[in-house]
C-alpha positions in Angstrom: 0.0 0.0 0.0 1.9 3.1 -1.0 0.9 6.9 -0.2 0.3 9.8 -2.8 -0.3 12.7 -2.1 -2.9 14.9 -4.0 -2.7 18.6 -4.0 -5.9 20.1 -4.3 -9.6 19.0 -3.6 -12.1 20.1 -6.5 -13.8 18.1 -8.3 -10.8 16.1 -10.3 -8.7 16.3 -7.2 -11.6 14.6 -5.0 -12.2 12.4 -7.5 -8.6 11.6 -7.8 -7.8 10.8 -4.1 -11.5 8.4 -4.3 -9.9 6.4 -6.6 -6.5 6.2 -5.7 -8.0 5.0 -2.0 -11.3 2.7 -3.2 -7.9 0.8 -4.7 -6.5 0.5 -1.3 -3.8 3.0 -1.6 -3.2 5.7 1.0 -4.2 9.3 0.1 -2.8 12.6 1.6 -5.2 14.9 0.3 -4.1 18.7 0.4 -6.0 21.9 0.5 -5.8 25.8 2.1 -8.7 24.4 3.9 -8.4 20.7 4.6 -11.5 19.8 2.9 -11.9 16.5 0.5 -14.3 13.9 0.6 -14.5 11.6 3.8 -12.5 8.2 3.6 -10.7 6.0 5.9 -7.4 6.0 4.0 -7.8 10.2 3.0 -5.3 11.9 5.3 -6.7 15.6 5.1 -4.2 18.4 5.6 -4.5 21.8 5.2 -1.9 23.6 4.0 -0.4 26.2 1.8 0.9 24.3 -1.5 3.3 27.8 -2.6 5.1 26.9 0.8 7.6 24.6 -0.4 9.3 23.2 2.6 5.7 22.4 4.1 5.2 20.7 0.6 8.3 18.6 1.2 7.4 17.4 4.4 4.0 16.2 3.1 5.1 14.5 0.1 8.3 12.6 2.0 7.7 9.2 1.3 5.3 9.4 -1.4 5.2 7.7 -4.5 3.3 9.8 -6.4 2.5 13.5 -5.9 -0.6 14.9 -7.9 -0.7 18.4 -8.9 -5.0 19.3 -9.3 -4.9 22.7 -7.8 -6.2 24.9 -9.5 -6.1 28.8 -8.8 -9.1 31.3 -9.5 -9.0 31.5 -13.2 -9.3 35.3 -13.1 -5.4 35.1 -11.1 -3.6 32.6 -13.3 -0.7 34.9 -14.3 0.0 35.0 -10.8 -1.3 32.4 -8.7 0.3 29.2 -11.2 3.8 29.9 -11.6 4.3 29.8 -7.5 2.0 26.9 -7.1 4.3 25.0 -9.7 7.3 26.1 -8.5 6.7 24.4 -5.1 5.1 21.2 -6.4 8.0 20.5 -8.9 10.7 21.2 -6.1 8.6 19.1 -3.9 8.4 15.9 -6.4 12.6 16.8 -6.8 13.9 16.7 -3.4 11.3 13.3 -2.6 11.9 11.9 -5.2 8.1 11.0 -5.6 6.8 10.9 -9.3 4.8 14.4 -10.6 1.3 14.1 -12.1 0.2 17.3 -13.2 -3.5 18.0 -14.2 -4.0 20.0 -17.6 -5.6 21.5 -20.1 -5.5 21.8 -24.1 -4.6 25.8 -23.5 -0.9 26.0 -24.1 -1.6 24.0 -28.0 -3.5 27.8 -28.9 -5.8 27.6 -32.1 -5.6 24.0 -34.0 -7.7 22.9 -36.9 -8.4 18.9 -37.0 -8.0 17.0 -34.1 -5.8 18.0 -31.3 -3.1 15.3 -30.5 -1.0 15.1 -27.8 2.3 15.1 -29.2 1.6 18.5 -31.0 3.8 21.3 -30.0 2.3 23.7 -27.6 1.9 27.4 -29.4 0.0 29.6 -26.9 -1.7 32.4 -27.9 -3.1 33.4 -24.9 -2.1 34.6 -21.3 -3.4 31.6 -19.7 -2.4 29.5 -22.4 1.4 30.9 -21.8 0.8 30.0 -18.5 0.0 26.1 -18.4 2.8 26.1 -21.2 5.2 27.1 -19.1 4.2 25.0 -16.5 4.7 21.9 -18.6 8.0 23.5 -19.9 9.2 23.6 -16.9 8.5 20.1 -15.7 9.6 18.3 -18.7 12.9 20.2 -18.5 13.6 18.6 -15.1 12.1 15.3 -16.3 14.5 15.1 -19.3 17.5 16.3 -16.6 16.9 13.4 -14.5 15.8 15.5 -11.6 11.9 14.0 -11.3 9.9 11.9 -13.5 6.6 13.7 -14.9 4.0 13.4 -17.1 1.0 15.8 -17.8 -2.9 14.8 -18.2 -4.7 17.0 -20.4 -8.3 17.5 -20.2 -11.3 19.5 -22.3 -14.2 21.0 -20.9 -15.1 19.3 -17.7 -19.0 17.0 -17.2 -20.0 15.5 -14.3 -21.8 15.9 -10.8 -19.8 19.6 -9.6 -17.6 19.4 -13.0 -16.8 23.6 -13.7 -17.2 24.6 -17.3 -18.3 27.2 -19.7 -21.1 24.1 -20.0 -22.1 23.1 -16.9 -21.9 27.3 -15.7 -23.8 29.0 -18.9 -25.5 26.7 -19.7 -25.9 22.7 -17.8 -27.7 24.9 -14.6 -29.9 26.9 -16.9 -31.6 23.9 -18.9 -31.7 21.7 -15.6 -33.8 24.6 -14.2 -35.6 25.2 -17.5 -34.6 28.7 -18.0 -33.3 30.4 -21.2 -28.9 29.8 -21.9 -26.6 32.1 -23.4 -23.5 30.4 -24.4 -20.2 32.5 -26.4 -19.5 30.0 -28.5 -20.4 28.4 -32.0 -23.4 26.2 -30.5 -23.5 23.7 -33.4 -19.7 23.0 -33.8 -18.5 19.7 -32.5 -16.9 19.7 -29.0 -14.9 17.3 -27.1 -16.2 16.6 -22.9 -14.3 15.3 -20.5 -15.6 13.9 -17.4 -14.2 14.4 -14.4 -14.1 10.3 -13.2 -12.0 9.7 -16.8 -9.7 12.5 -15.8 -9.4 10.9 -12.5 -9.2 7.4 -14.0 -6.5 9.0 -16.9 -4.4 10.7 -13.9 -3.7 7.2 -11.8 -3.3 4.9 -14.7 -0.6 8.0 -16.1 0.8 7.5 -12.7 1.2 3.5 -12.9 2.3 2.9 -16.1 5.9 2.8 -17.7 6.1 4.3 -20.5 3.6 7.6 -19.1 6.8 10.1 -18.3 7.9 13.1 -20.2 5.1 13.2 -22.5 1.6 14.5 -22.0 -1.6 12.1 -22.5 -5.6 13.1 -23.0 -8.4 12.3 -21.1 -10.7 9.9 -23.7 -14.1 12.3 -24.5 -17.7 11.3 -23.6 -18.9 12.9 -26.1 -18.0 15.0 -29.3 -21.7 16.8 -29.6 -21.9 20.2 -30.1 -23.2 22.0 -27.3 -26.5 22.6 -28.4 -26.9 18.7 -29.0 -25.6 18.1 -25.4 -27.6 20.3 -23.7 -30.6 18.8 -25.6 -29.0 15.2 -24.2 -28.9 17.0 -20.6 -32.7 17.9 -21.2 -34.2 14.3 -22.5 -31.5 13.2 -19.3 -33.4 15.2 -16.5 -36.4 15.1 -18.0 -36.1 19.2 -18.4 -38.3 21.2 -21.3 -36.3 21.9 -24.5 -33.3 23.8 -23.8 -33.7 27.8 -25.2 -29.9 28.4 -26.2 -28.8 31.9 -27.7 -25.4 32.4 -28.8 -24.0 35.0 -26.9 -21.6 37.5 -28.9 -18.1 38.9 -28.1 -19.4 42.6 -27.4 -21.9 40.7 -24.6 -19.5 38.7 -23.3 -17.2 41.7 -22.8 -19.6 43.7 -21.0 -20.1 41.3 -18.7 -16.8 41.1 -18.2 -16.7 44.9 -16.7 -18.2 43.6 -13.7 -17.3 39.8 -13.5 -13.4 39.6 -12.7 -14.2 35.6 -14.4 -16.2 36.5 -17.4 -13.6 38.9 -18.2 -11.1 35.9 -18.7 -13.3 34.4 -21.5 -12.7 36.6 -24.8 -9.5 35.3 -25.1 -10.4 31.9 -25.1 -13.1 32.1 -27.6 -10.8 30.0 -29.9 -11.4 27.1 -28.3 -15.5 27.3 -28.8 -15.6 29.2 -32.1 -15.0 26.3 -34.1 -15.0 22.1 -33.5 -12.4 21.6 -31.0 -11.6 18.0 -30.9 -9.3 15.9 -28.7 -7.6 12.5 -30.1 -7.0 10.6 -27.3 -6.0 7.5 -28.7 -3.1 6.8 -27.4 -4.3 6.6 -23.9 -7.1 4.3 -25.0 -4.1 2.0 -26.2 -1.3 2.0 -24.3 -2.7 3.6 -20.9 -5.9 1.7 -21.5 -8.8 4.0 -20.3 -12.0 4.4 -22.0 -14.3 7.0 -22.0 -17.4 6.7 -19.7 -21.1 6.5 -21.6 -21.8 9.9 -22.2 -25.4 8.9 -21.1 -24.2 8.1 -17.5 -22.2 11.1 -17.2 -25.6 13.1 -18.5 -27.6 10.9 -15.6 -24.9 11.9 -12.8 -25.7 16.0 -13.9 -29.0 15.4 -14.0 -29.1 14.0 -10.8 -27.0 16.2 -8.5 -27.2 20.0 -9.0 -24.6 21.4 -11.7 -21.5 24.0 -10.9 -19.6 25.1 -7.5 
């Protein structure tokens, strides 16, 4: 029975440290807080991840240490680079191997299916930011100083998943009311759910051949958003969802009063057109498949959607 330790306790880092100890490993889940779900072998700690020598001390002994924090997305610029910093030094002076949770950002705009061997080629400020992240880690994989490998997601599905779905417009047709979404809401889409991220993170963290290179979580579903939310609707039993597509000027005049909102025109890349993950290499070599999307759709349907 080994120990990992998980840093951070939303809804991929829950369901993370649920997997890693329903398998009968040890789990030292950590947070500012010391929340995470309840479980016999979960160890909650609060702490401060930035602090590195706290950081140290908790992963001592550890085979595996799990980076799914995840910093308000209106403070990336600064609230990433010290959180990495201190998780990478961390996995270095232990010795313990570094899973990092990701994102498709740092690839910028791609046309055809996003692999996950492509270069990464930000074009935004957040995008820049997970780049370097990964830069960073590879560099002191490929030294010899940690092994590390990076799981990269799409938009997130699932019971407390946190999306540009699941916030404009998942709540909105589970309560029946009119959605506005700022994307193209008939182009193909690729959804991750948060148990495959999970299930992608531990089996990237077991497996040989998973360090210095980045993997993707296997998609749900490839529906456009206006199909899925009509899947969400039939799901819950809901009326027929009333979807607008909300424009750039909207979306940045929201943004003069929502610190968050004001994050999204730069990432309208990513919905303006079919954004599609090929995941196929994790299907075969790290062998994880993509849950139904109709049990996913049942989860949301059943437990209320969002933070």
């Amino acid at each position: 029975m080994s120990l990992h330790v998980v840093i951070g306790a939303g809804a991929t880092g829950a369901a993370t440290a649920r997997l890693l100890a329903d398998s009968g490993e040890r789990v030292r889940l950590v947070t500012r807080s010391g929340s995470g779900p309840v479980h016999e072998r979960i160890e909650r700690v609060a702490a401060d991840a930035t602090d590195t020598a706290r950081l140290t001390e908790l992963t001592h002994g550890a085979a595996t240490l799990f980076n799914c924090a995840m910093p308000p997305y209106d403070r990336w610029p600064t609230g990433f680079p010290p959180l990495a910093a201190a998780l990478l030094a961390a996995a270095e002076r232990t010795g313990a191997d570094y899973v990092m949770l990701g994102n498709t950002y740092g690839y910028g705009p791609v046309d055809g299916p996003v692999t996950a061997d492509l270069p990464l080629a930000p074009t935004s400020v957040k995008g820049q930011v997970r780049a370097r992240m990964w830069h960073d880690a590879r560099a002191a994989h490929e030294a010899g100083r940690v092994r590390a490998t990076e799981v990269r997601a799409n938009d997130f599905l699932g019971a407390q998943a946190i999306s540009p779905f699941t916030l404009m417009i998942g709540a909105q047709v589970l309560a029946g009311s009119p959605a506005s979404y700022p994307g193209d809401l008939d182009a193909p889409h690729s959804w991750t759910y948060i148990g495959d991220a999970a299930r992608t993170l531990v089996a990237a963290a077991r497996h040989e051949q998973s360090w210095g290179r980045a993997w993707h979580v296997p998609s749900s579903s490839e529906e456009s958003a206006r199909e899925l939310a009509a899947s969400l609707a039939a799901a819950a039993g809901a009326p027929e969802p009333r979807l607008n597509r909300m424009t750039k000027a909207e979306l940045e005049e929201i943004g003069r009063t929502d610190s968050v909102m004001a994050e999204f025109p730069e990432m309208l890349y990513l919905y303006d057109r079919p954004n599609l993950l090929d995941a196929s290499t994790t299907v075969t070599i790290l062998q994880v498949t993509p849950t139904p999307i109709d049990e996913v759709l049942a989860e949301m349907a059943a437990v209320p959607v969002g933070p």
